[in-house]
C-alpha positions as CSV (number, residue, x, y, z in Angstrom):
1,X,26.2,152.2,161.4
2,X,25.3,151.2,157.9
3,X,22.2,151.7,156.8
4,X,20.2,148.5,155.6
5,X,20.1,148.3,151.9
6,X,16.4,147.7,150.6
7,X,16.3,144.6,148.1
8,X,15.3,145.1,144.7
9,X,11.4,144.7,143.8
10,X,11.5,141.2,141.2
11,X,9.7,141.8,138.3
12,X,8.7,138.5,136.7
13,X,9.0,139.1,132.9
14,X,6.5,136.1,130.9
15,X,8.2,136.0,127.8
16,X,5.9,134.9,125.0
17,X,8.5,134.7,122.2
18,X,11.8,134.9,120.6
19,X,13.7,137.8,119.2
20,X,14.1,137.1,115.8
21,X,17.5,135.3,115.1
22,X,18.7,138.3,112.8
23,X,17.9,141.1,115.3
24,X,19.6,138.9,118.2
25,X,23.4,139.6,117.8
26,X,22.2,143.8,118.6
27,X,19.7,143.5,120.9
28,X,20.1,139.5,122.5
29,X,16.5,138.6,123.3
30,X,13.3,140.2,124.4
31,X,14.0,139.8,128.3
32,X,16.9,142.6,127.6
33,X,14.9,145.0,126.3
34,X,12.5,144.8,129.5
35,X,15.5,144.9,131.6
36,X,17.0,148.2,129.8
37,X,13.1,149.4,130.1
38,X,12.9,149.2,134.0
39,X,16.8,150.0,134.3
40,X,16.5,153.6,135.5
41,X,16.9,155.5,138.8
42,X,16.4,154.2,141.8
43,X,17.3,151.2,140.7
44,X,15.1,149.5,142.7
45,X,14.0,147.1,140.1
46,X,15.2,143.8,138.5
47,X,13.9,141.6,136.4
48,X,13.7,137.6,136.3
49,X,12.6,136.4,132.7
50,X,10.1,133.2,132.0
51,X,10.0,132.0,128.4
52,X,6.4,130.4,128.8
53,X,5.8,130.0,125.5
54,X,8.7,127.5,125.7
55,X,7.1,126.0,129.3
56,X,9.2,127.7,131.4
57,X,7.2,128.5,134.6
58,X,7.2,130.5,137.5
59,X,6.7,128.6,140.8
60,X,3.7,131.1,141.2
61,X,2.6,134.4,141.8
62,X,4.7,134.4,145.1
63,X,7.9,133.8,142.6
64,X,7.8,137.6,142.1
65,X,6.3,141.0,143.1
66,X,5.7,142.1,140.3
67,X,4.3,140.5,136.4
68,X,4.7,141.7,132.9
69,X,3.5,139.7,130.0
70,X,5.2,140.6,126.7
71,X,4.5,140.7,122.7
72,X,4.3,138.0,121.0
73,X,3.9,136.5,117.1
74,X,1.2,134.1,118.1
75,X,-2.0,135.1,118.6
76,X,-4.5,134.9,121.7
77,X,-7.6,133.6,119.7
78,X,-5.6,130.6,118.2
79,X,-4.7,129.6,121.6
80,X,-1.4,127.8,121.5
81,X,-0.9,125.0,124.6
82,X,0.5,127.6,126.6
83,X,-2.5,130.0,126.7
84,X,-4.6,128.7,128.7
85,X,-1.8,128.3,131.4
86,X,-0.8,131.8,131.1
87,X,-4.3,133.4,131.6
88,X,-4.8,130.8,134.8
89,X,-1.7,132.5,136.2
90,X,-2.9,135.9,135.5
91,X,-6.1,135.2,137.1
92,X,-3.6,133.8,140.1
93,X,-1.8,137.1,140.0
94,X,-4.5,139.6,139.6
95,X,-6.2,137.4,143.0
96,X,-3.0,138.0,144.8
97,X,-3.1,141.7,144.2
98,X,0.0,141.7,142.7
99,X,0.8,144.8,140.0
100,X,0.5,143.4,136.6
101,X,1.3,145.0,133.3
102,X,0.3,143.4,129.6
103,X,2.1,144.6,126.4
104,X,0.5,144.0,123.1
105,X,-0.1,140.1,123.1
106,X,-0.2,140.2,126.3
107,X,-2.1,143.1,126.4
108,X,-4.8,141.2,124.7
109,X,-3.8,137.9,126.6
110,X,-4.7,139.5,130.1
111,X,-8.6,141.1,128.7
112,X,-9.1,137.3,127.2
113,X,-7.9,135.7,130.8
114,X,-10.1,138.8,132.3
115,X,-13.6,138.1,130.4
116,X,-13.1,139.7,127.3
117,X,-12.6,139.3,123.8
118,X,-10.0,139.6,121.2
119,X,-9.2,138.8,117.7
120,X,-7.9,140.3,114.1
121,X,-8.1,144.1,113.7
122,X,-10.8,144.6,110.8
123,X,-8.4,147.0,109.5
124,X,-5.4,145.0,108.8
125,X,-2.0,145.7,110.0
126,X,-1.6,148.4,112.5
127,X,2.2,149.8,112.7
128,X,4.2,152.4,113.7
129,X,3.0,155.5,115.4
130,X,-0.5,155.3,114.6
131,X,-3.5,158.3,116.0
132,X,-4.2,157.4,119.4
133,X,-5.5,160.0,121.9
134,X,-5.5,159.9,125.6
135,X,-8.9,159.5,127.6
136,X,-8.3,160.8,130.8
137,X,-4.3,162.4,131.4
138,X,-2.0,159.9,131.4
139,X,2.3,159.8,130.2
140,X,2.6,163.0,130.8
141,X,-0.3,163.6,128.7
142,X,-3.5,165.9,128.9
143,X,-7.0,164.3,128.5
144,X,-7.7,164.7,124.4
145,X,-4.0,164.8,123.4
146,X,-2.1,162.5,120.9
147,X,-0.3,159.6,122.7
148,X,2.7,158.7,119.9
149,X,4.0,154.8,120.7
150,X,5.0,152.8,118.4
151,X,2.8,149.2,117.7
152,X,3.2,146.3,115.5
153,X,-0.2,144.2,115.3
154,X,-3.1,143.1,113.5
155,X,-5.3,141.2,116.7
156,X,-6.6,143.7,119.0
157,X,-9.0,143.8,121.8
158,X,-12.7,143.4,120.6
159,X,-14.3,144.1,124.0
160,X,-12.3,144.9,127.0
161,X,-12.6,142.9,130.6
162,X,-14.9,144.0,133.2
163,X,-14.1,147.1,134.7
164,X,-11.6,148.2,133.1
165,X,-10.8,151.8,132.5
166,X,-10.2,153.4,129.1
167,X,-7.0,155.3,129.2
168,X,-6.2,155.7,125.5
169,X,-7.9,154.9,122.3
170,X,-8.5,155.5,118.9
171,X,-10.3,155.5,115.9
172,X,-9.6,152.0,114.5
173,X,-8.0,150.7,118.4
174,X,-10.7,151.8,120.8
175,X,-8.7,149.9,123.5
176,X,-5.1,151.0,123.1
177,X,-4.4,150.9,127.0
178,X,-6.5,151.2,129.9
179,X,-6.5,149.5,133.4
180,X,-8.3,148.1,136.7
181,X,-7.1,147.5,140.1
182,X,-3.5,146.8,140.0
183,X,-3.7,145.5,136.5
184,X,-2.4,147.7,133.0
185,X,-2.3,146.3,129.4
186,X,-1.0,148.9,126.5
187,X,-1.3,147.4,122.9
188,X,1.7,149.5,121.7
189,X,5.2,148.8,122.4
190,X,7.4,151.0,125.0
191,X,10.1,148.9,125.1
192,X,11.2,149.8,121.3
193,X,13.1,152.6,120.9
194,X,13.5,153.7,116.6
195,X,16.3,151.3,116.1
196,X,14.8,148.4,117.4
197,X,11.4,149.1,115.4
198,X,13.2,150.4,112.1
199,X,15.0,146.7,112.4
200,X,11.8,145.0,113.2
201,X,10.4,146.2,110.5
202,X,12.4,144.4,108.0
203,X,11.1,141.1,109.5
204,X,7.5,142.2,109.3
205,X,7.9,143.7,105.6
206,X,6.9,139.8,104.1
207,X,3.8,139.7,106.2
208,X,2.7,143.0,106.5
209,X,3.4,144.5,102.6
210,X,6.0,147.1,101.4
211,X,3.8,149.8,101.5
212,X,2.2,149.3,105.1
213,X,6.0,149.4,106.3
214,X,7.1,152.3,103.9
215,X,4.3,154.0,105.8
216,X,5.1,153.6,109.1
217,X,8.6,154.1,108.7
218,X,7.7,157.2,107.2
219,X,5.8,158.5,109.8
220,X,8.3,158.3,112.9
221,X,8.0,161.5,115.2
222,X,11.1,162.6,115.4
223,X,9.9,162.6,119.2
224,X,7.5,160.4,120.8
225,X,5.7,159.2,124.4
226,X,7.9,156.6,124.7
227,X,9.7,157.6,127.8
228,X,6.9,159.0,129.8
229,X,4.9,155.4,129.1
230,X,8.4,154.0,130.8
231,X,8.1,155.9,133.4
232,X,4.4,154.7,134.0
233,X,5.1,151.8,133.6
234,X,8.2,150.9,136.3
235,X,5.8,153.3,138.8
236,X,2.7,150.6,138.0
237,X,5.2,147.7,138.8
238,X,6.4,149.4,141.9
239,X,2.7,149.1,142.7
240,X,2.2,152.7,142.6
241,X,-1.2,153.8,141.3
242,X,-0.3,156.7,139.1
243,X,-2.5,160.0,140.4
244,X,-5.1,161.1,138.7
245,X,-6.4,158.3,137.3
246,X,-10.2,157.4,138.1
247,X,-10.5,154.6,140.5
């Protein structure tokens, strides 16, 4: 008798941008790099992308089992059309219990939807592989040690939502990641890997300055967190809490 095959978990992917046109011919759009970042054994995950920021829209939160809310150019506090919609939908999701999982914009997105507060870094442009230090062990890391990710962004998260967790911080991004409930945000960006963010950088060179991009370039580990940030990550949307972590 054959054995009945389990269907894949959907991931719903709420795409908040483009890929820039020149970085499209390698790596196709946004919604690939998402797929290639939960495409890893068991295979038990797939994704179905929703370019909101062009009013495509889920049905609801039933339309998936999972949510993920990507980077974006725009910015939370200068509230495009499609903001507001987007944080009542995370409100919808986070009330159905559903994992949920926010990546720089939408990182910052999902604590303004939540009761926080965001806006512009007082520090200027914050790229590359900045100092960031874990809070409590997370990634495969220990409580106190460095968490190396790269990050593109100049908005950050003033003051978190209630109840989150602190998982990672530093000294000029006191909340780099941290969680509550089902819900994780992460202002860096684990779906680059050092082609993608050496390529990237060319775009952000005009806005950001020559020598803010010479610097970040410059200081690539040859190694970073990366993978182990993955792997939370496709756990968190298999709506695994990850051990250890306070509750």
């Amino acid at each position: 008798m054959n054995s009945m095959v389990k269907p894949k978990r959907r991931v719903g992917i709420l795409l908040c941008d483009d890929l820039h046109e020149e970085l499209q011919t390698r790596w196709s759009s946004y919604l690939a790099l998402f797929e290639e970042l939960i495409d890893d054994e068991p295979a038990d995950l797939t994704a179905v992308g929703y370019r909101v920021h062009a009013d495509e829209w889920p049905a609801g939160p039933e339309a998936a089992d999972a949510w993920l809310i990507t980077g974006s150019r725009a910015s939370v506090h200068e509230d495009p059309g499609w903001i507001a919609p987007l944080q009542a939908l995370v409100r919808q999701i986070e009330a159905a219990a559903q994992p949920l999982v926010g990546v720089c914009f939408g990182h910052q997105l999902i604590h303004a939807a939540l009761g926080g507060r965001t806006g512009r870094s007082g520090h200027g442009w914050h790229l590359g592989s900045y100092p960031v230090s874990c809070e409590v062990p997370f990634a495969d890391r220990n409580s106190g040690e460095p968490l190396r990710l790269m990050s593109v962004h100049q908005d950050q998260v003033l003051e978190p939502a209630p109840g989150f967790q602190r998982l990672a911080s530093g000294a000029e991004v006191p909340w780099y990641a941290g969680y509550r409930d089902r819900v994780f945000t992460i202002q860096g960006h684990p779906e680059f890997d050092r082609e993608f963010f050496q390529a990237l950088m060319q775009r952000v060179r005009e806005k950001a300055g020559d020598d803010a991009v010479e610097e970040a370039l410059a200081g690539l580990p040859a190694q970073d967190d990366t993978p182990a940030v993955r792997r939370f990550m496709r756990d968190w949307l298999r709506g695994h809490h990850a051990p250890g972590l306070p509750v």
